[in-house]
Steps between C-alpha positions, in 0.01 A plus 500: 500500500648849412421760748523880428836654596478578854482852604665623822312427867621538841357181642578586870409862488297593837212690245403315137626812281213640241570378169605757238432297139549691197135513416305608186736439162818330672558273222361288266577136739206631737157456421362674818596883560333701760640845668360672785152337458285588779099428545321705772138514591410803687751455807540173450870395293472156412787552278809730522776577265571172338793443289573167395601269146399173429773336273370307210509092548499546899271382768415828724393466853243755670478449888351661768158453710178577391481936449829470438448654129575230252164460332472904492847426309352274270144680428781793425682301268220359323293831445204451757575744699682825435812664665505762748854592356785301360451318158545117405578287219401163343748343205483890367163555591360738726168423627337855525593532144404136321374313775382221242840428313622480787264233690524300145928443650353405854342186641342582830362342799295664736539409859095488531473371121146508412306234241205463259281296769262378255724351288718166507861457537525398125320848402727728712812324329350588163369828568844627616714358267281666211468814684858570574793543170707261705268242560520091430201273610700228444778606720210583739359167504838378593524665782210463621568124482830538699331715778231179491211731445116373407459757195147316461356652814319862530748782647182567770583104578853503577689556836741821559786212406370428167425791385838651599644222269228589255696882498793389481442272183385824333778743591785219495400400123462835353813571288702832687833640567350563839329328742382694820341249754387593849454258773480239197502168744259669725221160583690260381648196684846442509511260190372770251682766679823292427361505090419875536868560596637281226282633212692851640842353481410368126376860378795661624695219312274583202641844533229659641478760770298384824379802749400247812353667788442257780506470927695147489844582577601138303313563237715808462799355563413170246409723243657859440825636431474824653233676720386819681377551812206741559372696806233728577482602149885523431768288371735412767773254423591319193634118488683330253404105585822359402695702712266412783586142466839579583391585883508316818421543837686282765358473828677443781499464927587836599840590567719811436674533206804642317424759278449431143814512326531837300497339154206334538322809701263562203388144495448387849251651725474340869263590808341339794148386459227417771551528877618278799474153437327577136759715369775420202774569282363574152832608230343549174728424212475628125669347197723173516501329841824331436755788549350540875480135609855502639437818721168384583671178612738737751193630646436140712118539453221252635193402407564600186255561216549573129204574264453763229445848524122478335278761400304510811761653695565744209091555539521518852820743491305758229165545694682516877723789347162631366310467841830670669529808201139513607474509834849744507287755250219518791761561758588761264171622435418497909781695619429762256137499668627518825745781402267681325237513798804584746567760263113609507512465875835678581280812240205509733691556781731776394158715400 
């Protein structure tokens, strides 16, 4: 599998940096441009100042919980809703400007994908495929067969499972540079779910561009090459997935240690977790382990346990140095309350 060329990260950085992409018209290898998109209702921001690039032939992550702004992102993208500010692209397109060239390049699933109830599987198959330029029934009825879907029964008959498979045999057959797919193996059971994330892996070796938004951390980490984390509306770390896989975190009994020797400063990170008799060494490693086995060896540790990094603790890391920029900004925000009513105060008493 080729993954894009990695760009630079600071894996053990206390606060996920923003990511600063080169946005609308970087180059002609990304088929996703946006700069400085932002969506706002009223007061509300569900998204702010997004710049990002999808590279052509990639699998693209979007993670966060729900609010978090990734189907605002998408409705952007696709021309359902319309931007506050900033501007976005699709394969050249912009989709304030020709919305329906550039739909005709993108194969979408919703994350509450909605079906003709009256008709049968078999119908919805057919009607797509003739609706859409991309479409092939008999590349529908494939799939379907692989997801083991009943086409013969009524879309008002089937379970949330089948007709999630029933969506996906639509938007997986229809023939697109792009494929955007949120929450695709939402319902399913963990044998379809398994086919879901294949059928992924075989697009992107088809050379197609997969968009997957999704909660499940392993799906992400099965499945895309790079992804961004969003928060509250904003983009707030960037991940390239091969580089994650070069992480560990040992665990040890706690002890003191040395400190970490200067030339490997910028890839070791150790603290103390937990307290009392719950409490541990954690030293998280980036890039090859090998280099740092002998001087982990001179550290005499017990109880010892080795397992990748993962992308929860990346998760984890992101949204606690969200909570903490948080709660620090209404520290911020309270002490200039409580200075300005001193202030008020200390006025009222002079006069």
């Amino acid at each position: 599998m080729n993954h894009p060329p990695p760009r630079s990260t600071a894996p053990f950085s206390e606060s996920p940096q923003e990511t600063s992409p080169q946005g609308v018209g970087s180059g002609d290898d990304d088929i996703v441009h946006t700069i400085g998109l932002t969506k706002r209702y009223g007061d509300v921001t569900a998204l702010l100042d997004c710049s990002l690039s999808v590279r052509r032939g990639e699998v693209f992550g979007l993670l966060g919980p729900n609010g978090a702004g990734k189907t605002t992102l998408i409705r952007l993208l696709l021309g359902f809703l319309h931007p506050s500010s900033g501007r976005c692209e699709i394969d050249g397109f912009d989709p304030t400007v020709n919305g329906v060239a550039l739909r005709e390049r993108v194969a979408y699933l919703p994350g509450d994908a909605r079906l003709p109830r009256h008709m049968r599987g078999t119908g919805v198959l057919k009607f797509f495929s003739e609706m859409h330029p991309g479409g092939n029934l008999t590349r529908a009825r494939q799939l379907a067969e692989q997801l083991e879907l009943e086409t013969n029964r009524r879309v008002a008959f089937m379970s949330t499972g089948m007709r999630q498979k029933l969506a996906l045999a639509v938007v997986l057959s229809l023939d697109t540079p792009l494929l955007i797919l949120d929450e695709p193996t939402a319902n399913l059971d963990p044998t379809i779910r398994a086919v879901v994330l294949q059928l992924v892996i075989d697009a992107r070796s088809d050379g197609r561009t997969v968009l997957f938004s999704s909660h499940v951390l392993a799906e992400i980490e099965d499945t895309c090459d790079r992804v961004v984390f969003l928060r509250r509306g904003r983009l707030a770390h960037e991940l390239i997935l091969s580089e994650l896989f070069q992480q560990h975190r040992i665990t040890a009994a706690p002890r003191d240690v040395p400190p970490v020797p200067e030339q490997w400063s910028d890839r070791v990170k150790i603290s103390t977790v937990g307290h009392g008799d719950h409490s541990h060494l954690r030293i998280d490693t980036a890039g090859d382990l090998g280099p740092l086995l002998q001087w982990l060896d001179s550290l005499a540790l017990e109880n010892v346990r080795v397992e990748p990094l993962g992308l929860r603790a990346v998760y984890d890391a992101v949204h606690d140095a969200a909570d903490q920029d948080a709660a620090d900004q209404n520290a911020a925000n309270q002490k200039a309350a409580d200075q300005q009513a001193a202030d008020q105060q200390a006025r009222g008493a002079a006069t």
